[in-house]
GURO-326268 format. One record per atom (N, C-alpha, C): residue number from 0; atom name; x, y, z. Coordinates in Angstrom, 1 decimal. Atoms other than C-alpha are relative to their C-alpha. Layout:
REM residues N
SITE  pos  site      px      py      pz
SITE  NUM    CA       X       Y       Z
...
***
This chain:
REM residues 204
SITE  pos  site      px      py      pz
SITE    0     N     0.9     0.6    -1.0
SITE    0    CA    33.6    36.5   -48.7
SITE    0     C     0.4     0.4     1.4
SITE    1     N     0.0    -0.6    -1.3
SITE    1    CA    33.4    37.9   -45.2
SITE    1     C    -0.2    -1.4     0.9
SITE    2     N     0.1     0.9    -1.0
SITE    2    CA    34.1    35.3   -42.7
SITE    2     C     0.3     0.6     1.9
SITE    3     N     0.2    -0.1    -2.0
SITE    3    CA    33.8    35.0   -38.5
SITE    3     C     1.8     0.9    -0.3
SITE    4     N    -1.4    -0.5     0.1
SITE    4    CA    37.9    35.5   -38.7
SITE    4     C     0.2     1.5    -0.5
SITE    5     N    -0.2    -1.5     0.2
SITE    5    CA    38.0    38.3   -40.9
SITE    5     C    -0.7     0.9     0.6
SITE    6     N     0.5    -1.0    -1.0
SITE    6    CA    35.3    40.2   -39.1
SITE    6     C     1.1     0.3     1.0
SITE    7     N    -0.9    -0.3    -1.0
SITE    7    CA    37.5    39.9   -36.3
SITE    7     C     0.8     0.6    -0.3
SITE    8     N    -1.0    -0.7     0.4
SITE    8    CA    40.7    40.9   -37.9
SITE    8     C     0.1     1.4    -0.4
SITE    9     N     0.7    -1.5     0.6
SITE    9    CA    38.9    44.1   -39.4
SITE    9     C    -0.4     0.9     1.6
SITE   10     N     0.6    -0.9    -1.6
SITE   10    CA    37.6    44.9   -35.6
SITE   10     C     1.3     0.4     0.8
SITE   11     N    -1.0    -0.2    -0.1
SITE   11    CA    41.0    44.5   -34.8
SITE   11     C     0.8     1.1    -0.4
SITE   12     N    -0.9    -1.1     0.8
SITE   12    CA    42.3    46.9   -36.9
SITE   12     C    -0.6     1.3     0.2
SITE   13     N     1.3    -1.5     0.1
SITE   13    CA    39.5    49.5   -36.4
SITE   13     C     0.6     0.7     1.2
SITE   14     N    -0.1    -0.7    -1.0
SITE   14    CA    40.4    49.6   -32.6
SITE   14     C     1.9     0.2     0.0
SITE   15     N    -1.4    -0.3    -0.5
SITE   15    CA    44.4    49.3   -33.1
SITE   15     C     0.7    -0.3    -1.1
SITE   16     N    -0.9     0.7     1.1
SITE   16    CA    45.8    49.6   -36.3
SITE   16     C     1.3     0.4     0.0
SITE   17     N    -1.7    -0.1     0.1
SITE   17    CA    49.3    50.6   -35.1
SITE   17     C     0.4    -1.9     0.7
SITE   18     N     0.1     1.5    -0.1
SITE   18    CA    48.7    46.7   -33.8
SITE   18     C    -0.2    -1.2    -0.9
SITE   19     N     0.6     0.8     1.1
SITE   19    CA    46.7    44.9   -36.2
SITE   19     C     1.2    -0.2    -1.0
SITE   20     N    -0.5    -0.3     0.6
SITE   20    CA    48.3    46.3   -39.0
SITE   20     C    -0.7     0.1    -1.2
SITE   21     N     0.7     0.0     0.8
SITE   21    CA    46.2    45.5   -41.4
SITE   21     C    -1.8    -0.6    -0.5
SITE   22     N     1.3    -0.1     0.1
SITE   22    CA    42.3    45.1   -42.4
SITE   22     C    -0.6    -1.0    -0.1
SITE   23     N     0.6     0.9     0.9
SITE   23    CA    42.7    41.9   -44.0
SITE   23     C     1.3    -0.9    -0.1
SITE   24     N    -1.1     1.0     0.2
SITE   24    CA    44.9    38.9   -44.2
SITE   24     C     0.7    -0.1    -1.4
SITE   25     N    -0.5    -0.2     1.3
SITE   25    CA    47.7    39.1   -46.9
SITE   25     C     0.1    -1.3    -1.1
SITE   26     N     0.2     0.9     0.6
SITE   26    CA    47.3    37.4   -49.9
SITE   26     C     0.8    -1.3    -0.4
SITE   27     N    -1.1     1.6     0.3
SITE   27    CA    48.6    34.0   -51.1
SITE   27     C     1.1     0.7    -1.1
SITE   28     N    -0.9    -0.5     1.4
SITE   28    CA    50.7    36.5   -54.3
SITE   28     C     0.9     0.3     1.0
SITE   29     N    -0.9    -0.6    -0.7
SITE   29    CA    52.0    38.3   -51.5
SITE   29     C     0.8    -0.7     1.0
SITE   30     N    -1.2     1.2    -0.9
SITE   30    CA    53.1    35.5   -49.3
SITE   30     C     0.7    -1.0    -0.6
SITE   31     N    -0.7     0.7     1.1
SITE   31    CA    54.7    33.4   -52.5
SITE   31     C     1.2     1.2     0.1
SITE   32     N    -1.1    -1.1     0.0
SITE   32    CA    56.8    37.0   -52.7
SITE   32     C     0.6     0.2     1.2
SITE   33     N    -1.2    -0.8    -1.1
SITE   33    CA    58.0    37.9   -49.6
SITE   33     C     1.2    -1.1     0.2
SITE   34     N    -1.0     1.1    -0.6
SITE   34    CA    59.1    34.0   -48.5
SITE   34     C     0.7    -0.3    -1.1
SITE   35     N    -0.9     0.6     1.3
SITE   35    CA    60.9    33.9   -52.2
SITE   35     C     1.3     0.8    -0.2
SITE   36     N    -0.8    -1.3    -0.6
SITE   36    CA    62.6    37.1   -51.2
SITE   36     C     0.7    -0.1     0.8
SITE   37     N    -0.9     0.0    -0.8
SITE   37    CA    64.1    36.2   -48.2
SITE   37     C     0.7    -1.2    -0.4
SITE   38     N    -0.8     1.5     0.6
SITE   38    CA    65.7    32.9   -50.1
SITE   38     C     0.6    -0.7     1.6
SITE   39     N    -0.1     0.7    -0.8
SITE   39    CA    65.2    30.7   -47.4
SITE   39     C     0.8    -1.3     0.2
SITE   40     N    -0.7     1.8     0.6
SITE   40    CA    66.9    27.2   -48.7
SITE   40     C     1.4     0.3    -0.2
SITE   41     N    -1.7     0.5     0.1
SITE   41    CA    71.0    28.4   -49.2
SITE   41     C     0.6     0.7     0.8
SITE   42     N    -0.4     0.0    -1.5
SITE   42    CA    72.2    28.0   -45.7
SITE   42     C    -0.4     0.9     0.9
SITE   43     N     1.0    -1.1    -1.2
SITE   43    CA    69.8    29.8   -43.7
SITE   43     C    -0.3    -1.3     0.9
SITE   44     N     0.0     0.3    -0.6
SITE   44    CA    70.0    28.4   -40.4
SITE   44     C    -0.7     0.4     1.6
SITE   45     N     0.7     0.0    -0.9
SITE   45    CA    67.8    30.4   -38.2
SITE   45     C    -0.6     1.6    -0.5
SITE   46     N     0.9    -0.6     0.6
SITE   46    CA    64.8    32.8   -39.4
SITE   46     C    -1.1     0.5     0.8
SITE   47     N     0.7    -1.2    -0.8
SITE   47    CA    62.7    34.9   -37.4
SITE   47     C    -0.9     1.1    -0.4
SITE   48     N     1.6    -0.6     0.6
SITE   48    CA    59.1    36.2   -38.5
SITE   48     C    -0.3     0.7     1.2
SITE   49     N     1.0    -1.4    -0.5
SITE   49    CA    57.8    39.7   -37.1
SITE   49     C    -1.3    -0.1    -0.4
SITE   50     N     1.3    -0.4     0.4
SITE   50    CA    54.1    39.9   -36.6
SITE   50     C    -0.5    -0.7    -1.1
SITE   51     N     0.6     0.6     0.7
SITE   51    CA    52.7    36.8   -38.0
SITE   51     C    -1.3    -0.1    -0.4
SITE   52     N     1.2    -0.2     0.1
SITE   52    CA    49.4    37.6   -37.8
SITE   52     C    -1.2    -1.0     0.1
SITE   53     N     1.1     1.2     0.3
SITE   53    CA    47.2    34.6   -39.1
SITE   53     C     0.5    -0.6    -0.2
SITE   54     N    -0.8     1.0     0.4
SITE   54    CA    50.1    32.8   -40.2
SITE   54     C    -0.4    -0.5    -1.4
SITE   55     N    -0.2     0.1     0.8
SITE   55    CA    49.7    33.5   -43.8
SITE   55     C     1.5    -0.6    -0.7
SITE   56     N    -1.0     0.1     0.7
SITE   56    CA    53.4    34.2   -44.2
SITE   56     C     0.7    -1.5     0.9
SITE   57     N     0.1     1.3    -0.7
SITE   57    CA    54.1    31.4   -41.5
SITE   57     C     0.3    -1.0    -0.1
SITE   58     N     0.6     1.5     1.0
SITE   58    CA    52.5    28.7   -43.8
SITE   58     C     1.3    -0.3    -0.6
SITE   59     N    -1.2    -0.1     0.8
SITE   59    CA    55.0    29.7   -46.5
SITE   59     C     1.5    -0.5     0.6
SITE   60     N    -1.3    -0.4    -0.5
SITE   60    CA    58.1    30.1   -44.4
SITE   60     C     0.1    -1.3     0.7
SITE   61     N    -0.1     0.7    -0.3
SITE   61    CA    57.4    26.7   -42.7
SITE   61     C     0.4    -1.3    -1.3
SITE   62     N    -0.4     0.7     1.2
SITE   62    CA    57.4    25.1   -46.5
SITE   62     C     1.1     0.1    -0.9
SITE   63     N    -1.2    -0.2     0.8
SITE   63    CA    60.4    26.5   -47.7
SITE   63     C     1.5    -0.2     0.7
SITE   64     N    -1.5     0.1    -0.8
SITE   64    CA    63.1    26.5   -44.9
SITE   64     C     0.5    -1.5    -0.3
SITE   65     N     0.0     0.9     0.3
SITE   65    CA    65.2    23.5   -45.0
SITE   65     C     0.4    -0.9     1.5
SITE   66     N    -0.4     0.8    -1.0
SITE   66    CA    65.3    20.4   -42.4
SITE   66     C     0.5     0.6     1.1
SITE   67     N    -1.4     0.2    -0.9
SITE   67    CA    66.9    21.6   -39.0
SITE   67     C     0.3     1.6     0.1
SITE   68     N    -0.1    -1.2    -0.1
SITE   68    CA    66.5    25.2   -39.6
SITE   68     C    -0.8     0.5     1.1
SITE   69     N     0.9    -0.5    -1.3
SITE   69    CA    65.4    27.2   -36.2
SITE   69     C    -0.7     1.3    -1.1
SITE   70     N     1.0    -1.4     0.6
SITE   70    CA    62.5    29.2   -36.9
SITE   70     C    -1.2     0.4     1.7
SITE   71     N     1.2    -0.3    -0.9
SITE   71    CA    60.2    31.1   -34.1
SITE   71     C    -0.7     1.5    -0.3
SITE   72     N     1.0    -1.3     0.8
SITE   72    CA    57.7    34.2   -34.9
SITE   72     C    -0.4     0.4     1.6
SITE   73     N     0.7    -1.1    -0.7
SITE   73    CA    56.9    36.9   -32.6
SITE   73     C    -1.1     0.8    -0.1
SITE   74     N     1.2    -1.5     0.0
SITE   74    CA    53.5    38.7   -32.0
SITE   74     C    -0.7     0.0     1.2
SITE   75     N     0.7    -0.7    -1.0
SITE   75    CA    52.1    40.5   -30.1
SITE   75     C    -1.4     0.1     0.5
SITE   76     N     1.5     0.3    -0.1
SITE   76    CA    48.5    40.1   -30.2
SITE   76     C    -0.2    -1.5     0.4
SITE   77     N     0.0     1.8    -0.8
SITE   77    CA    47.3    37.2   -28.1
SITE   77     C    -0.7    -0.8    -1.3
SITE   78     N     0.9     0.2     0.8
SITE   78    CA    44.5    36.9   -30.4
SITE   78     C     0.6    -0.8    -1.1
SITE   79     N    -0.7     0.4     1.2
SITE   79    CA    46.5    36.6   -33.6
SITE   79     C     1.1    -1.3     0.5
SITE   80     N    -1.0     1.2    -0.2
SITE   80    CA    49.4    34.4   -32.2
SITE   80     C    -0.8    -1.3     0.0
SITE   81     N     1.2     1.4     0.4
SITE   81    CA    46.6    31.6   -31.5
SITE   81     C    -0.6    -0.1    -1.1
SITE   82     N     0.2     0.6     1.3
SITE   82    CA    45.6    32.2   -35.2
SITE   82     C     0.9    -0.9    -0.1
SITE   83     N    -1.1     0.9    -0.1
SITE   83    CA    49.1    31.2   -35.6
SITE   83     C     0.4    -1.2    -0.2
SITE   84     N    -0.7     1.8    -0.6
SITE   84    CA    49.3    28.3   -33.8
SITE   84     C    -0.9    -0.8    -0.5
SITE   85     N     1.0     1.1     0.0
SITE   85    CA    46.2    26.9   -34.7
SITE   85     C    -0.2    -0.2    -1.7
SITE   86     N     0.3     0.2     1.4
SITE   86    CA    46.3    27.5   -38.5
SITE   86     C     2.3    -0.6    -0.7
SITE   87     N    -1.4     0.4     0.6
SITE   87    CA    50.4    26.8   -38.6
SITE   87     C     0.2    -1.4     1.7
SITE   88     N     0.0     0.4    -1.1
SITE   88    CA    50.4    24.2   -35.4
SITE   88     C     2.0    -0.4     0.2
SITE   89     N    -1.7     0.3    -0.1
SITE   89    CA    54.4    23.1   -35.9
SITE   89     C     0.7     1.3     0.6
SITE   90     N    -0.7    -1.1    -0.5
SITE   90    CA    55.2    27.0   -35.4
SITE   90     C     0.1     0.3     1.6
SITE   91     N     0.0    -0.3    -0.9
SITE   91    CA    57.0    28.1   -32.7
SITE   91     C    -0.6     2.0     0.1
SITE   92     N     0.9    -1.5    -0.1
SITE   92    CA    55.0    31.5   -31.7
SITE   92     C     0.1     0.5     1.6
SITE   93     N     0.0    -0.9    -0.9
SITE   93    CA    55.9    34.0   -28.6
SITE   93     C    -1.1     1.2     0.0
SITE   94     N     1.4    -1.3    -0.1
SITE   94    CA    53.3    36.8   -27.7
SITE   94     C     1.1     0.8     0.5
SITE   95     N    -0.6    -1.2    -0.8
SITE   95    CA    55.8    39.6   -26.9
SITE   95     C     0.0     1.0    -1.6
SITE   96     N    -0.5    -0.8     1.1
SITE   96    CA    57.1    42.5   -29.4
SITE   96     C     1.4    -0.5    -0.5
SITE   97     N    -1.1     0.9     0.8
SITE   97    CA    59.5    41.8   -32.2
SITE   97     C     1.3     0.8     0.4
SITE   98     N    -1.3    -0.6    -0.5
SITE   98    CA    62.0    44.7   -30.4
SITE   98     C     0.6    -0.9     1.2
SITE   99     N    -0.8     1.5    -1.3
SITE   99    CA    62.6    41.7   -27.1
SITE   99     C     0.5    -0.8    -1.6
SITE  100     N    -0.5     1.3     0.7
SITE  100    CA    64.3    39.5   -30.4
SITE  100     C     0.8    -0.2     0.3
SITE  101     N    -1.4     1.2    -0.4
SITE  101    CA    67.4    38.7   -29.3
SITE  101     C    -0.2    -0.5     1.7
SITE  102     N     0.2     1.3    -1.1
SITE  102    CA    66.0    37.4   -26.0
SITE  102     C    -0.3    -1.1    -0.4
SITE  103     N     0.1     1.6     0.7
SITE  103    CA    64.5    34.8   -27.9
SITE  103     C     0.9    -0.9    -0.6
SITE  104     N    -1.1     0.8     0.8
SITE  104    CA    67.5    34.1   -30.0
SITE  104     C     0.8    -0.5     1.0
SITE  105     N    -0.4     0.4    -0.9
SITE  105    CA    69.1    34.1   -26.8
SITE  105     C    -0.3    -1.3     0.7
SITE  106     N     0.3     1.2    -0.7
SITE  106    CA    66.8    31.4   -25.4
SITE  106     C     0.1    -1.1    -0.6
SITE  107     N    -0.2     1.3     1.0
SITE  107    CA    67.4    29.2   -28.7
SITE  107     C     1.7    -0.2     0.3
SITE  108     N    -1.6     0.4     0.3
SITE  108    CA    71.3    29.5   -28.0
SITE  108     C     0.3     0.8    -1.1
SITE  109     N    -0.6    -0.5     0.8
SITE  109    CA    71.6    31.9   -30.6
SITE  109     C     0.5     1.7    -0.1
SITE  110     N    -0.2    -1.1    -0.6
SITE  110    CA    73.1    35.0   -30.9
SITE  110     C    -0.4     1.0    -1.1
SITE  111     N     0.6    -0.5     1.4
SITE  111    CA    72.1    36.3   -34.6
SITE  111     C    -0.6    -0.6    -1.0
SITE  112     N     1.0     0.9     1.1
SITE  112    CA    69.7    35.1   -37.3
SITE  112     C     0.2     0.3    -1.3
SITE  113     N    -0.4     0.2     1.8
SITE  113    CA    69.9    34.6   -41.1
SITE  113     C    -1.2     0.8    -0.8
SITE  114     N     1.1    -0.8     0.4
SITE  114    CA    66.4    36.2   -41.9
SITE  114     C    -0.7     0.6     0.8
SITE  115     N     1.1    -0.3    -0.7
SITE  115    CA    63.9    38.0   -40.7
SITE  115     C    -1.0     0.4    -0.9
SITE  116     N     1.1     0.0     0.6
SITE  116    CA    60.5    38.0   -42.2
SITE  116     C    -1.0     1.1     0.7
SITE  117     N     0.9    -1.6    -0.9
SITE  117    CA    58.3    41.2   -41.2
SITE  117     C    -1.4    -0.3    -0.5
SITE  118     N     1.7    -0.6     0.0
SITE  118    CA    54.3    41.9   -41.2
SITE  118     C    -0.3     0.8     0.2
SITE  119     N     0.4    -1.2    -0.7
SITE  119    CA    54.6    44.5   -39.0
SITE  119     C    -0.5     1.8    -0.6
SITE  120     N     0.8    -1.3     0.9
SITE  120    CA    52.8    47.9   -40.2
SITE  120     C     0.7     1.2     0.4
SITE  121     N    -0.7    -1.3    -0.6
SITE  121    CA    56.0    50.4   -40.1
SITE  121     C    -0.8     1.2    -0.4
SITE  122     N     0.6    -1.3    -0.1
SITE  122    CA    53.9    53.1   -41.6
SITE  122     C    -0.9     0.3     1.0
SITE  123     N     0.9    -0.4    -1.2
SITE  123    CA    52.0    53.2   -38.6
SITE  123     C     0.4    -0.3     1.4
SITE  124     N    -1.1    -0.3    -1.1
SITE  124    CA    54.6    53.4   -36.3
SITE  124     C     0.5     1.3    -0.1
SITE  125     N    -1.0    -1.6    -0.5
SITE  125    CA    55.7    56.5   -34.5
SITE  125     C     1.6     0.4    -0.2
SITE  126     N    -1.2     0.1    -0.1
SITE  126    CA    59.2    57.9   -35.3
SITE  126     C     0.9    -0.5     0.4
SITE  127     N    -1.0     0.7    -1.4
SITE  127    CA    60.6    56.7   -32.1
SITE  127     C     0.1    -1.4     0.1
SITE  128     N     0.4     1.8     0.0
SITE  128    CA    59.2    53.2   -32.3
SITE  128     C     0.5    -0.4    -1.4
SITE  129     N    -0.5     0.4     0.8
SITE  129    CA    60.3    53.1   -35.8
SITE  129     C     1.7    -0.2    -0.1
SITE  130     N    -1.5     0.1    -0.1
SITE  130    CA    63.9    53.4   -35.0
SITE  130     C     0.7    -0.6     0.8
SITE  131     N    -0.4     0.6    -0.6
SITE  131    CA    64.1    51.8   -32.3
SITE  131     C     0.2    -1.6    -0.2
SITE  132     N     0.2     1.5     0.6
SITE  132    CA    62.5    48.4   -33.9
SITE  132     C     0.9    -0.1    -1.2
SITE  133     N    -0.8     0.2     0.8
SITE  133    CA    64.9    48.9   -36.7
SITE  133     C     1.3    -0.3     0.6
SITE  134     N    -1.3     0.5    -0.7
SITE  134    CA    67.9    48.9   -34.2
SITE  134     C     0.2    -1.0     0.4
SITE  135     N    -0.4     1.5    -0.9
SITE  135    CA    67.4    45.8   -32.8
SITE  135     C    -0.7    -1.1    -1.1
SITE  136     N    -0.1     1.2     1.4
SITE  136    CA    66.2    44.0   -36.4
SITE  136     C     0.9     0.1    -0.1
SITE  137     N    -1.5    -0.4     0.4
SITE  137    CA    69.4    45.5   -37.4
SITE  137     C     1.5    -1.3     0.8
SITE  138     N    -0.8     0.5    -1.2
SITE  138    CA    71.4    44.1   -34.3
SITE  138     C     0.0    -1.8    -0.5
SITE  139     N     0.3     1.7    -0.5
SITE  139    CA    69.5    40.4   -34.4
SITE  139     C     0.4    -0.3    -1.6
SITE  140     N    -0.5     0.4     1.7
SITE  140    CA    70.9    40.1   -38.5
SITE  140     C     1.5    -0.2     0.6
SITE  141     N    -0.9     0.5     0.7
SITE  141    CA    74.0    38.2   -39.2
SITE  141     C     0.5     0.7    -0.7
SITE  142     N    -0.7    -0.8     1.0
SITE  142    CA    76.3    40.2   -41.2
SITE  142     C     0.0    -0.4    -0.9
SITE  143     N     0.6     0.9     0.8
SITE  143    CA    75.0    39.1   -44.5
SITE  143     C    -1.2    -0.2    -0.1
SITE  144     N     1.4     0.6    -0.5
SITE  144    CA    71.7    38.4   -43.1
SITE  144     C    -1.2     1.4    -0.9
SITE  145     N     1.3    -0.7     1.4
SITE  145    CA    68.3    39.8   -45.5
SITE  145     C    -1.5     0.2     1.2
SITE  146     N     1.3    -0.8    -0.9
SITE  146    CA    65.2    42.1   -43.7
SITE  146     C    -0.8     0.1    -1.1
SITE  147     N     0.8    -0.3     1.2
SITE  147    CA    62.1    41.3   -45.9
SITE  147     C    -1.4     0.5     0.8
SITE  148     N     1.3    -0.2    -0.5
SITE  148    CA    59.0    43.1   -45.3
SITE  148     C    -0.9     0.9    -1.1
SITE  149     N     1.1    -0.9     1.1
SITE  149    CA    55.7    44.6   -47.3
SITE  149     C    -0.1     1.4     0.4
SITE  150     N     0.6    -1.4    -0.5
SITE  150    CA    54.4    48.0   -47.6
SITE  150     C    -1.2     0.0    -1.0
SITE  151     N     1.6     0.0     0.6
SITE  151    CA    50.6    48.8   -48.6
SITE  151     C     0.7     1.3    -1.5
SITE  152     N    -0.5    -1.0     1.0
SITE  152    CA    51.4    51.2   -51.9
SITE  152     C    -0.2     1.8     0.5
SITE  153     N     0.8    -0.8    -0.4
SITE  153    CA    49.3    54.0   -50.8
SITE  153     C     1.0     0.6     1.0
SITE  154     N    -0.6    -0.3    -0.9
SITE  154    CA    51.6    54.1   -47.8
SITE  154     C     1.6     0.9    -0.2
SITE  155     N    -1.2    -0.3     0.5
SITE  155    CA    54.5    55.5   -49.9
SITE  155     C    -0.2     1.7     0.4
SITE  156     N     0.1    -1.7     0.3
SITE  156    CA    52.6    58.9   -50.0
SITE  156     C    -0.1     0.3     1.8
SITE  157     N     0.2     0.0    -1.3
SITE  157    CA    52.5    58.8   -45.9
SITE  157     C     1.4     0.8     0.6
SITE  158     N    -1.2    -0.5    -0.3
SITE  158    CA    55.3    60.9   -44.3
SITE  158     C     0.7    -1.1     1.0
SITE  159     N    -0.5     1.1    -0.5
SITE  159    CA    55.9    57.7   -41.8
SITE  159     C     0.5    -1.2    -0.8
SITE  160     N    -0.3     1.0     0.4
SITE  160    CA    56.3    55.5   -44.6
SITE  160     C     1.0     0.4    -1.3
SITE  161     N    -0.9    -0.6     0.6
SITE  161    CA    58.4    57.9   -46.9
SITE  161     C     1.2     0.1     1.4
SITE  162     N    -0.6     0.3    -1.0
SITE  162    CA    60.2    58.0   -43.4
SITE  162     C     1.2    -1.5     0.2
SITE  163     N    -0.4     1.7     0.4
SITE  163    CA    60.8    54.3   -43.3
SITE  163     C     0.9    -0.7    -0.9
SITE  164     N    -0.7     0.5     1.3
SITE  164    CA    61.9    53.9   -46.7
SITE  164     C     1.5     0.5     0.0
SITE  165     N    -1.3    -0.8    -0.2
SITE  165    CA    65.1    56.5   -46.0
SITE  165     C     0.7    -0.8     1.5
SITE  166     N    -0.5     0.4    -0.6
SITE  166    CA    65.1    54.9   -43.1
SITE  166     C     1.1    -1.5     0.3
SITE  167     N    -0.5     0.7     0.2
SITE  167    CA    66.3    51.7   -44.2
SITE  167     C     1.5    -0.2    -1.0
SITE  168     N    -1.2    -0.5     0.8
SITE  168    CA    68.7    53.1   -46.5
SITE  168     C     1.0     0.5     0.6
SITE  169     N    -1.0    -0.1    -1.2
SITE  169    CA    70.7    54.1   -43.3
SITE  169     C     0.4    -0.9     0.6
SITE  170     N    -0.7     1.7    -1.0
SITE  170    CA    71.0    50.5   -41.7
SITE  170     C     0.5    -0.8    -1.1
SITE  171     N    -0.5     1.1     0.4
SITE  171    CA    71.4    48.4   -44.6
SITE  171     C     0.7     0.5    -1.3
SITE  172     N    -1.4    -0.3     1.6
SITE  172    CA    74.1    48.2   -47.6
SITE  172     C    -0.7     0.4    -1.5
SITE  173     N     1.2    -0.2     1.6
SITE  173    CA    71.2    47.1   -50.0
SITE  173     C    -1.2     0.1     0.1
SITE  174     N     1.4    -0.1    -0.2
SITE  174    CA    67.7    47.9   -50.2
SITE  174     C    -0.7     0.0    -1.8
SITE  175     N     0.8    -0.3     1.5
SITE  175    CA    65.6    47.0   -53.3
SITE  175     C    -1.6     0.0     0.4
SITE  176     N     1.4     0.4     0.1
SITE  176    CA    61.8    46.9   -54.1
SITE  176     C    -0.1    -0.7    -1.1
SITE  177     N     1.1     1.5     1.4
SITE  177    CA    59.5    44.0   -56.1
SITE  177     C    -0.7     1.0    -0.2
SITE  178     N     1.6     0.1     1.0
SITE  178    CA    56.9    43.8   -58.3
SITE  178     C    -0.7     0.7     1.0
SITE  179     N     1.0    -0.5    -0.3
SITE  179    CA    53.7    45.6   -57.0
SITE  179     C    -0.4    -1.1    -0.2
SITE  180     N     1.5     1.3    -0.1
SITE  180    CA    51.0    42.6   -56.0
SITE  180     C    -0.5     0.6    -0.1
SITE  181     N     1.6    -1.1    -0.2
SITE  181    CA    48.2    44.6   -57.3
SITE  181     C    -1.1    -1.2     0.5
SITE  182     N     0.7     0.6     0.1
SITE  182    CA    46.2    41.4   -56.6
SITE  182     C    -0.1    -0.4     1.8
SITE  183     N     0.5    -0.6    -1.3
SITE  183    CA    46.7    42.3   -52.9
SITE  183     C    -1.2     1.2     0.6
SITE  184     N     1.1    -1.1    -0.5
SITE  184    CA    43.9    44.0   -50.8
SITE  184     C     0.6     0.4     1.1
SITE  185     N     0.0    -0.6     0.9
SITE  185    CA    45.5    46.9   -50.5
SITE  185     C     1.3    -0.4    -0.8
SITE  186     N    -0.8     0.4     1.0
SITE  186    CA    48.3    46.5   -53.7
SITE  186     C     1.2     0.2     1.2
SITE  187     N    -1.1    -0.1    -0.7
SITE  187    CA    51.6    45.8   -51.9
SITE  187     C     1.4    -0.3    -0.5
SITE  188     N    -1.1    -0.2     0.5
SITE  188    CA    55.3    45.4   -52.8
SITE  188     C     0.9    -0.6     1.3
SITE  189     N    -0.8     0.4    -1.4
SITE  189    CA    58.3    44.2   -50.4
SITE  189     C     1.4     0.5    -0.2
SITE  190     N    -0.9     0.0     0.1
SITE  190    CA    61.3    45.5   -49.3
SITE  190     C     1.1    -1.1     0.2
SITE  191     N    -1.1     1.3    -0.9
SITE  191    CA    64.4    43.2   -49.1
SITE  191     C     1.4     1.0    -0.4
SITE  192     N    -1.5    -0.5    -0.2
SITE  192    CA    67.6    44.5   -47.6
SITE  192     C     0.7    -0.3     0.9
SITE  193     N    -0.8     1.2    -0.6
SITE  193    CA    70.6    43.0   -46.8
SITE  193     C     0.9     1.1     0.8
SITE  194     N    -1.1    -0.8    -1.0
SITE  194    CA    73.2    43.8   -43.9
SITE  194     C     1.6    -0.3    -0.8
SITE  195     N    -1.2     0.3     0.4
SITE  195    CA    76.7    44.1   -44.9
SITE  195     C     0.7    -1.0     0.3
SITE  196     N    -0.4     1.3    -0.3
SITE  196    CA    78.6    40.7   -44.7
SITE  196     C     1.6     0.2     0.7
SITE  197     N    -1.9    -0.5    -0.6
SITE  197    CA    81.8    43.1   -43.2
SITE  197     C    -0.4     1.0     1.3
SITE  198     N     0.9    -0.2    -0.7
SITE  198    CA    79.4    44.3   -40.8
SITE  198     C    -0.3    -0.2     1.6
SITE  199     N     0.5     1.5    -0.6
SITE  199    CA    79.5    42.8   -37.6
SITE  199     C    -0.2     1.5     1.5
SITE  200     N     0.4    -1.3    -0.5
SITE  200    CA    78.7    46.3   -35.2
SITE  200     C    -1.5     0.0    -0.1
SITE  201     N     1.0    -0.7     0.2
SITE  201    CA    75.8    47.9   -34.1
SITE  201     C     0.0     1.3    -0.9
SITE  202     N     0.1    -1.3     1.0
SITE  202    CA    74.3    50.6   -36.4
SITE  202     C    -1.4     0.6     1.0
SITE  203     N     1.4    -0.9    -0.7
SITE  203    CA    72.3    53.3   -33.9
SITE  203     C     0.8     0.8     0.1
***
């Protein structure tokens, strides 16, 4: 069913999909998997969502943290952050890019976070931009600390997102892949990889 919203989000994507990211709001399979992935409930104490978009994963990440846990989401689209707010109203939501994150953690008093929850559409980031936003995910992790984010399937055969994939295999200790959501529009998958817990350095 084609709704006002989605139109939007589709127009969205037409004029800026290194923005957007995607066509279509991700599914409820795919937002049960990501926030189950970043195991939010044993001693996660501050959590940090990249490019919430509509506040699919949001929803989730608000129902699973526990009691007392800081949580704020960065995006960048004005548009989208007011989905956000208005479909997750408790979230705290910034309008900047998710490479300013440790000003924010800064402004909570904190100086590194326990998760980070991603949306953002690395295959459709430029080299430069991809490495740069990985150095400073990198940085705003806890030694220990888990980077969960999807990729569309399709995007495997992309040289930016075969890119990506190696590229994470450079910053973090562990990197696995899920299940395939085929019952995503398009089928998607998630990575989750953890920083070393002996780790406590920049990696650039």
């Amino acid at each position: 069913m084609i709704t006002p919203e989605s139109s939007k989000i589709a127009l969205r994507f037409v004029r800026s999909p290194a923005r957007t990211g995607a066509i279509a709001a991700s599914s409820g399979a795919l937002s049960d998997l990501i926030t189950d992935e970043a195991d939010l409930r044993n001693g996660v104490n501050t959590v940090v969502e990249f490019g919430p978009g509509t506040g699919v994963f949001t929803r989730q990440i608000l129902l699973k943290i526990q009691p007392g846990t800081t949580f704020f989401a960065l995006e960048l689209d004005p548009y989208l952050a007011a989905e956000t707010r208005k479909n997750c109203p408790t979230a705290v939501v910034y309008e900047d890019s998710a490479i300013n994150v440790r000003q924010y953690l800064a402004m909570h008093g904190i100086e590194q976070c326990d998760r980070i929850v991603c949306g953002l559409p690395w295959a459709a980031f430029k080299g430069d931009h991809q490495e740069t936003l990985m150095a400073e995910t990198y940085d705003a992790l806890k030694p220990g600390g888990r980077f969960v984010t999807f990729a569309y399937l399709q995007g495997l055969l992309l040289p930016s997102g075969q890119r990506f994939r190696k590229m994470l295999g450079r910053y973090f200790e562990s990197v696995s892949l899920t299940r395939i959501v085929w019952l995503n529009a398009p089928p998607a998958f998630v990575y989750c990889a953890d920083k070393s817990r002996s780790d406590s350095t920049s990696c650039r």
